[in-house]
C-alpha positions in Angstrom: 33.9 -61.9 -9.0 33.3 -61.6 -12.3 29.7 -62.3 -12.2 29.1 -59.3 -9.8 30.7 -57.1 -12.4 28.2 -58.1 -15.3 25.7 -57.6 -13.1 26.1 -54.3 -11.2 27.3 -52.7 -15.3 23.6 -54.1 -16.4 22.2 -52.1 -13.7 20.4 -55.5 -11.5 20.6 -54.6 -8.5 23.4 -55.9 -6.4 22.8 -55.1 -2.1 25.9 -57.3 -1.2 27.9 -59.8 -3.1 25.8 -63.1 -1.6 22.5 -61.4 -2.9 21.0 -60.9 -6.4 17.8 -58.7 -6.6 15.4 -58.4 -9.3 12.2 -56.5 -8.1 10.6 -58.9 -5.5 12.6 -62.1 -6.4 16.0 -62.6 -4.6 18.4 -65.5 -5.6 21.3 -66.3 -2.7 24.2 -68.5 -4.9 25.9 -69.3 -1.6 23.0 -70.3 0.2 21.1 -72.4 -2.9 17.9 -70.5 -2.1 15.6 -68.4 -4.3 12.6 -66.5 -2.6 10.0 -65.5 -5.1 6.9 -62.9 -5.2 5.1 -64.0 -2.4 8.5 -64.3 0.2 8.3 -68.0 -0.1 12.2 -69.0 0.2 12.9 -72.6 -1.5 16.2 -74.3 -2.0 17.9 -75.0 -5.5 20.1 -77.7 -5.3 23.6 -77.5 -7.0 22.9 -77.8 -10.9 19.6 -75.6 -10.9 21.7 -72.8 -8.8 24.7 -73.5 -11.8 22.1 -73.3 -14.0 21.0 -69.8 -12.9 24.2 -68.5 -12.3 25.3 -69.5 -16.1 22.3 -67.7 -17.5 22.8 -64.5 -15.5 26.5 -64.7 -17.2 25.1 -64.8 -20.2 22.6 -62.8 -20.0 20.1 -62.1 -23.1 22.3 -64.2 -25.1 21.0 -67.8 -25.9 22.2 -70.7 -24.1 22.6 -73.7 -25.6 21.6 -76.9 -23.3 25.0 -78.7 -24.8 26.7 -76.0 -23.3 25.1 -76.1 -19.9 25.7 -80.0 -19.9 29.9 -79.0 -20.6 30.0 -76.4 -18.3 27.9 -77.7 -15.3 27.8 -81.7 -15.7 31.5 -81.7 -16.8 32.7 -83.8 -20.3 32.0 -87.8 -18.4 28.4 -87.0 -17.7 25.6 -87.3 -20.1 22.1 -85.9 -18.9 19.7 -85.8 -21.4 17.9 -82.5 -22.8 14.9 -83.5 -20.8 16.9 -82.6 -17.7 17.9 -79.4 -17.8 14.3 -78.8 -19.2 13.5 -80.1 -15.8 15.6 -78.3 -14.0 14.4 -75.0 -15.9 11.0 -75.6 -14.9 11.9 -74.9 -10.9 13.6 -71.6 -11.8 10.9 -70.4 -14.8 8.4 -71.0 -11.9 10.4 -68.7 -9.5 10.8 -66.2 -12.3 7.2 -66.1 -13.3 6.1 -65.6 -9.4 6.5 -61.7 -9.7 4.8 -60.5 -12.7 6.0 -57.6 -12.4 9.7 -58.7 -12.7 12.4 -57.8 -15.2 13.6 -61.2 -15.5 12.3 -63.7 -17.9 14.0 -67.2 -18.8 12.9 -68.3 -22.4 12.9 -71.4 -24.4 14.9 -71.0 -27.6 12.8 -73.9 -29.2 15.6 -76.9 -30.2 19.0 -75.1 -28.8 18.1 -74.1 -25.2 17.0 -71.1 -22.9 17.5 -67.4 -22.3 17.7 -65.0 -19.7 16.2 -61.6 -20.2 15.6 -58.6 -18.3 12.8 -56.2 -19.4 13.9 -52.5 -20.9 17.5 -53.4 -21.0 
């Protein structure tokens, strides 16, 4: 999988191919779950877990909230910018659980979000 790739040559760490760690958060694609800093496990539903996996693809390069609306919603849909800012808010939560964590998603003020992870 291409994903896996990106992310095992940007040193995250990778146990298995169904589990993404960074520090004390875990995300599970296949299983639509997160767990954050504390061990609480919630479920993402389908667009917030595309949503994630597209910023971890891109990561530390600027996504654009058009481009998240092509790729994930598909050319006949037409969510609005407010919904992808409310689906953001569900994984920025996650990502802000362990402050200690490499992984930051940022608003790009007017184009859309980031992902980042610290020293790389």
């Amino acid at each position: 999988m291409r994903l896996d790739r990106i992310l095992k040559s940007r040193q995250i760490t990778l146990h298995n191919p169904d589990e993404y760690r960074f520090g004390k958060l875990i995300f599970w694609p296949k299983r639509f779950e997160i767990q954050d800093a504390d061990g609480i496990i919630s479920s993402l539903g389908q667009k917030e877990c595309a949503i994630l996996e597209l910023l971890l693809e891109k990561k530390n390069d600027v996504v654009a909230r058009d481009e998240m609306i092509e790729n994930i919603w598909g050319e006949n849909s037409f969510p609005t910018n407010r919904t992808i800012d409310n689906y953001i808010v569900k994984l920025r939560k996650w990502a802000d659980s362990d402050q200690n964590s490499e992984l930051k998603i940022t608003s790009v003020r007017g184009i859309g979000y980031k992902l980042e992870l610290k020293g790389q």
